[in-house]
C-alpha positions in Angstrom: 18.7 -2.4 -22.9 20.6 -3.2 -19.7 20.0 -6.9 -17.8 19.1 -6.3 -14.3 19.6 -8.2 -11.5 15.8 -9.3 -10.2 16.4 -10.5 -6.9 12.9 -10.9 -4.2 9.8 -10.5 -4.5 7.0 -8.2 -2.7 3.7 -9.0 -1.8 1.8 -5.6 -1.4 -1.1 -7.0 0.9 -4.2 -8.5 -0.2 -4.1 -12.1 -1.1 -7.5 -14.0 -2.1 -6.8 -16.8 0.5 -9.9 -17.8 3.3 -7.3 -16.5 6.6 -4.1 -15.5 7.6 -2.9 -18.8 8.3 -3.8 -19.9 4.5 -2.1 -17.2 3.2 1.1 -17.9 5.4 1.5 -21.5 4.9 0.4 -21.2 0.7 2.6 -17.5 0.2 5.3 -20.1 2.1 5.3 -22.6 -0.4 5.6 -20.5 -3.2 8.2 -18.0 -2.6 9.8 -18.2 1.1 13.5 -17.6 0.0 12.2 -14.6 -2.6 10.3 -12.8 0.4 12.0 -10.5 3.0 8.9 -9.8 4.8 5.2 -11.3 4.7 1.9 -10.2 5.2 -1.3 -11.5 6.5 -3.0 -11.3 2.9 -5.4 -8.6 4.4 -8.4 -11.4 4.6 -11.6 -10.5 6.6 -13.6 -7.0 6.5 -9.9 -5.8 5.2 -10.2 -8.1 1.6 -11.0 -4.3 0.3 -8.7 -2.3 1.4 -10.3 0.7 3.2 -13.6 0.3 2.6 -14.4 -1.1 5.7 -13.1 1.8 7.6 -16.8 3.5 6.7 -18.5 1.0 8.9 -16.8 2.2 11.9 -17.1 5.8 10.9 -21.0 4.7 11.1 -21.2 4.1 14.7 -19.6 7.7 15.7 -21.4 10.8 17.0 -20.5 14.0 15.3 -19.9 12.3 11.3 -22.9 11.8 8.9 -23.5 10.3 5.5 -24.4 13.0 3.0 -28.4 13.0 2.4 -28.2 11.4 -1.1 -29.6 7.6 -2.1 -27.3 5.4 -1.1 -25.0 3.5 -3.2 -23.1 0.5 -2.5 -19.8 -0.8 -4.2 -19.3 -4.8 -4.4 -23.2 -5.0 -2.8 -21.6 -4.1 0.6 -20.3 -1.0 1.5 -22.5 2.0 1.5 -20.2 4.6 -0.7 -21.5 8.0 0.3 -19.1 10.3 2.0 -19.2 11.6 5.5 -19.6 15.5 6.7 -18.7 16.9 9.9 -22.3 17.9 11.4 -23.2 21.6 12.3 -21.4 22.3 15.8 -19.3 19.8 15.6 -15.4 20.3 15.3 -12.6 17.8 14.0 -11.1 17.6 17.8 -14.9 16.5 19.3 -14.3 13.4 17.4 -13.8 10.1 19.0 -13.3 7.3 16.9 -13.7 3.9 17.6 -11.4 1.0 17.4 -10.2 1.3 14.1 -9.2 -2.9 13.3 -5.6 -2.4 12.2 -4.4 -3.2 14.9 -6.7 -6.0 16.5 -6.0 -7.7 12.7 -2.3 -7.6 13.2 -2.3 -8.8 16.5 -4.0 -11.8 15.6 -2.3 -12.1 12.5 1.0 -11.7 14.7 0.1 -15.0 16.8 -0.4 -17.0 13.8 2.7 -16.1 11.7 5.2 -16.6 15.0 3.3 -20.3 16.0 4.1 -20.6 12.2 7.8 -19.9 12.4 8.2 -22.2 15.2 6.7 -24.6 13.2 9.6 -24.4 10.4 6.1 -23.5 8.2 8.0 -19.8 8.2 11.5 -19.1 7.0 13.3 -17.9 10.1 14.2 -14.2 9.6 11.1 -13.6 7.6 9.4 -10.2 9.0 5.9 -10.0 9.5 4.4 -6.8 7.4 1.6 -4.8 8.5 0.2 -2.4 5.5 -1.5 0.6 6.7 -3.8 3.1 4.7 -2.3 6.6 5.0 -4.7 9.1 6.7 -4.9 11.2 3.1 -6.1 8.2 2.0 -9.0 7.7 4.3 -9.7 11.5 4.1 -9.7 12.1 0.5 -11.8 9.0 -0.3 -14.8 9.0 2.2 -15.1 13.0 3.8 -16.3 15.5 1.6 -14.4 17.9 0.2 -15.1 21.2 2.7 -14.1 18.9 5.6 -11.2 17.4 4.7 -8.2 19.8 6.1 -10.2 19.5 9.3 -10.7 15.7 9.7 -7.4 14.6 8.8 -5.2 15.3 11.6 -7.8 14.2 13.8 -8.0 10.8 11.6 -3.9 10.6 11.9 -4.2 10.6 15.4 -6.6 7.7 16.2 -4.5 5.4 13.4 -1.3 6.7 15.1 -2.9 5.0 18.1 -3.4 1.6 16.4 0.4 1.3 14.9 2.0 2.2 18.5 -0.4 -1.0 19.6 1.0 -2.5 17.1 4.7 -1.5 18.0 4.0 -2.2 21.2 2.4 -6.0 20.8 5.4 -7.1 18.1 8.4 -7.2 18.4 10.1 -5.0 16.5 12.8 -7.0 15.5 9.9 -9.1 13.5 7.9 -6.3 12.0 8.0 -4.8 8.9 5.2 -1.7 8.6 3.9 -0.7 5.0 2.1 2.9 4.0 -0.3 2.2 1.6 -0.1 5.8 -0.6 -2.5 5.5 -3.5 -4.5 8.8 -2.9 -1.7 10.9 -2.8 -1.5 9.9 -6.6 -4.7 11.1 -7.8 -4.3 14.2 -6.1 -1.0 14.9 -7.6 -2.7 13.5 -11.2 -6.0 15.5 -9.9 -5.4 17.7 -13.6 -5.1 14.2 -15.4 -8.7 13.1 -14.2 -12.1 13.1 -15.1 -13.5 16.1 -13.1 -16.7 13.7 -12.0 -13.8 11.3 -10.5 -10.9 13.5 -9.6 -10.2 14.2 -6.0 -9.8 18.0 -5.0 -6.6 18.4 -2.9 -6.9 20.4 0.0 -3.7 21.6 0.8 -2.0 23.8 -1.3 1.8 22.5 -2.9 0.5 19.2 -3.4 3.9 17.4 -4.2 5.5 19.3 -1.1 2.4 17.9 1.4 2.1 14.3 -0.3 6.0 14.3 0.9 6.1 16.0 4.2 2.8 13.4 5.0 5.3 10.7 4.1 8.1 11.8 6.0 6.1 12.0 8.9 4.5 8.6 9.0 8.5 7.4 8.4 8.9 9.2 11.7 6.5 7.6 13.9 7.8 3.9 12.9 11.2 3.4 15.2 14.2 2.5 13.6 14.6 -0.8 14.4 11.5 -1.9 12.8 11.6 -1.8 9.0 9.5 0.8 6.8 8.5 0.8 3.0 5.9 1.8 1.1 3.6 0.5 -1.6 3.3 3.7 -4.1 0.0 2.9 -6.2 -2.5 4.4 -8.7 -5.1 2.9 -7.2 -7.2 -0.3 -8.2 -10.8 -0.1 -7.8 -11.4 -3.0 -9.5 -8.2 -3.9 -10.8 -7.8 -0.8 -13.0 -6.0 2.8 -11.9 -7.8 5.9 -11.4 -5.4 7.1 -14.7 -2.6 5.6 -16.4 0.5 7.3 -15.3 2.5 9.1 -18.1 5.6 8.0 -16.9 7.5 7.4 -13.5 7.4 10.9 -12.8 5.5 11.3 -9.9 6.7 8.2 -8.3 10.3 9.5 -8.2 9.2 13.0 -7.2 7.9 10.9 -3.9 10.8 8.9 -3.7 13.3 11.5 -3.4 11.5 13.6 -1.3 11.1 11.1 0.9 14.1 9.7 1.1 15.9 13.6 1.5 13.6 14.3 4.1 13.8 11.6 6.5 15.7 11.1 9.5 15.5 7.5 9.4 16.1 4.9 7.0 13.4 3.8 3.8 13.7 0.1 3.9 11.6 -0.2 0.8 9.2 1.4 -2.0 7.4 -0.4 -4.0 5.8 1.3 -7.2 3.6 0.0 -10.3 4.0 -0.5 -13.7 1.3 0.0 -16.4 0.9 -3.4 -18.4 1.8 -1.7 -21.8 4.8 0.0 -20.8 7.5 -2.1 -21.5 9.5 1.2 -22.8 12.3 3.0 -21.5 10.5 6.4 -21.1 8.2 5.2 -18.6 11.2 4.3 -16.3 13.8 7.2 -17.1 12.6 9.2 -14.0 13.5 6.5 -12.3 17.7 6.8 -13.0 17.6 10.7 -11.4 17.1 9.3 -8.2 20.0 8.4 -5.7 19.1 5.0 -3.8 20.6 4.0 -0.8 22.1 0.8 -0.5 19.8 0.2 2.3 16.9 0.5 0.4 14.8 -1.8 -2.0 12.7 -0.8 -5.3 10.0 -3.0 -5.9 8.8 -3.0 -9.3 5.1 -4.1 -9.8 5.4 -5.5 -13.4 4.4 -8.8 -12.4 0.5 -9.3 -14.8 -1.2 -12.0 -14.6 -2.4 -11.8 -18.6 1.5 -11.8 -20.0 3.1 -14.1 -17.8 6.9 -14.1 -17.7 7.3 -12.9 -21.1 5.8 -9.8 -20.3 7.4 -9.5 -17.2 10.5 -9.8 -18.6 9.9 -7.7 -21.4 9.4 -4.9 -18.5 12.2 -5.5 -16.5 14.7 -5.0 -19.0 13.2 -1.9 -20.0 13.5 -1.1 -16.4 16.9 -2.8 -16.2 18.5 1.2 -18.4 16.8 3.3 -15.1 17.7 0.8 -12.0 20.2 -2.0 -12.5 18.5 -3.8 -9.2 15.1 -4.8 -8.2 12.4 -6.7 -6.9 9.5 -7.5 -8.6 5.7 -7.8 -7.9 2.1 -6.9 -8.7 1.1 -3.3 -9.3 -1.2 -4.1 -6.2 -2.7 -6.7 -4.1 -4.8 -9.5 -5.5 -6.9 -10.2 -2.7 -10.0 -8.9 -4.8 -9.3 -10.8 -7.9 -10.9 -14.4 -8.5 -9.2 -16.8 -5.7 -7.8 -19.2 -8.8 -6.0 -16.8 -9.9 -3.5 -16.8 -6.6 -1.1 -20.0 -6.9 -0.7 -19.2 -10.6 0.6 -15.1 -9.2 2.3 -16.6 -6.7 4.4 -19.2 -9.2 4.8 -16.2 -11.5 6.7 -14.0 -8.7 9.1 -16.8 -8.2 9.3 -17.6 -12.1 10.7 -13.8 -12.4 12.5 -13.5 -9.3 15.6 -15.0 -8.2 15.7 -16.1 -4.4 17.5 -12.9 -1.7 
């Protein structure tokens, strides 16, 4: 095995900390020379990722809840999916304030009276993590509707990152696509048929890619882009264990042949148990530019360093250099649990 060089660390999102200014001051603390960029650990309606996107979709003429008994996931959020109702098309839709951007804005204010303060390392970037729109479409609109609803979706969260762009400056702002969906539909084969997610377009690895490339586009060039590549974690476990980095570095060189403008990042997890070389290999095909980082999310709170570094070096025969971090956030694991993450991303990482 090959040593690499593990230098920063990458906090995906979530962070189980009361508000943004907790999580700026504690995340501070912890790792401010490992971190190029820093996120508002996703606290609020947001502590679930996009689950709280339904609630909005609630107040909207034109989108229904299937007619089934409702279920709710954490005792909150109502999981039935939406339809498109008779006479109804994808372009009558109006949707509402979606919250992404209203959260960074507020976030924003907090993290630059920080800075001042000396509480934030000066040339630390503010990150903004964003769902993808296949995200929101595959996981709350049913199946016959999706093709329809997506663009429409894309539009309206369009809308919120050029609030964003237009409220922060860009030379402080660092925007994240959050691609987990695009995963199970390229593992659709791989999945239980009563879980799996149906795609609907056809060339699924050419779509998940050209849907990449085109959220690259609409982020300008002076403010940084990356994304967190993710199996999912509905309850801290994937939808299905990956075979391999396969998949991920299909994505990752599609997107990085396809777009006009630089990849600042991708971030990508690692299973627990694969502390093998063949779950990396894929990884060594690909061509990364010097401008761009690789997060590796071998960072598990049940093996510590040793596992992590166990990981790593196994990694280190694919990609000489990386980051580390968790496969995902952590903002829905018990709040304890953070400082002890936290110390273990600086334990593993050595400082940019």
């Amino acid at each position: 095995m090959t040593t690499p060089t593990i230098q920063g660390a990458h906090l995906v999102g979530s962070v189980n900390l009361p508000d943004a200014e907790s999580v700026f001051r504690t995340v501070s603390t912890h790792l401010g020379d490992r971190l190029r960029r820093l996120p508002d650990g996703e606290v609020g309606e947001r502590f679930y990722w996009i689950q709280f996107q339904t609630n909005r979709f609630d107040t909207m003429t034109g989108l229904t809840r299937i007619p089934v008994e409702p279920f709710y996931i954490r005792g909150i959020f109502d999981g039935r999916p939406f339809v498109i109702d008779e006479g109804t098309t994808a372009d009558d839709l109006v949707f509402p304030n979606l919250g992404y951007a209203d959260a960074a804005l507020a976030s924003y204010a907090t993290f630059e009276k920080l800075r001042r303060e000396g509480v934030i390392a000066h040339g630390t970037r503010f990150q903004v993590s964003l769902p993808t729109p296949a995200a929101i479409t595959g996981a709350f609109v049913v199946a016959d509707d999706r093709a329809a609803f997506e663009p429409a979706y894309e539009r309206a969260l369009f809308g919120e990152l050029q609030r964003i762009l237009d409220g922060i400056p860009h030379s402080d702002l660092a925007v994240q696509w959050d691609t987990a969906v695009e995963f199970a539909l390229l593992e659709s084969a791989n999945i239980r048929s009563t879980h799996a997610i149906v795609p609907w377009f056809d060339d699924v690895l050419g779509g998940v890619v050209e849907r990449s490339i085109r959220q690259a586009s609409v982020v300008p060039n002076d403010v940084e882009v990356g994304y967190h590549l993710c199996y999912g974690d509905v309850e801290e476990a994937h939808f299905v264990q990956p075979t391999d980095a396969g998949h991920l570095a299909a994505v990752i060189a599609g997107t990085l042949s396809g777009s006009a403008r630089p990849i600042t990042w991708f971030h990508l997890p690692v299973p627990i148990g694969r502390d093998d070389e063949a779950y990396f290999a894929p990884l060594g095909t690909l061509a990364i530019p010097a401008e761009t980082e690789i997060y590796l999310g071998l960072l598990h709170h049940q093996d510590g360093v040793d596992g992590a570094r166990r990981r790593a070096e196994a990694a280190g025969v694919a990609i000489a250099r990386f980051g580390v971090g968790t496969e995902c956030g952590f903002g829905r694991g018990p709040s304890e649990r953070t400082p002890t993450l936290l110390d273990l991303h600086a334990a593993v990482a050595e400082a940019w």
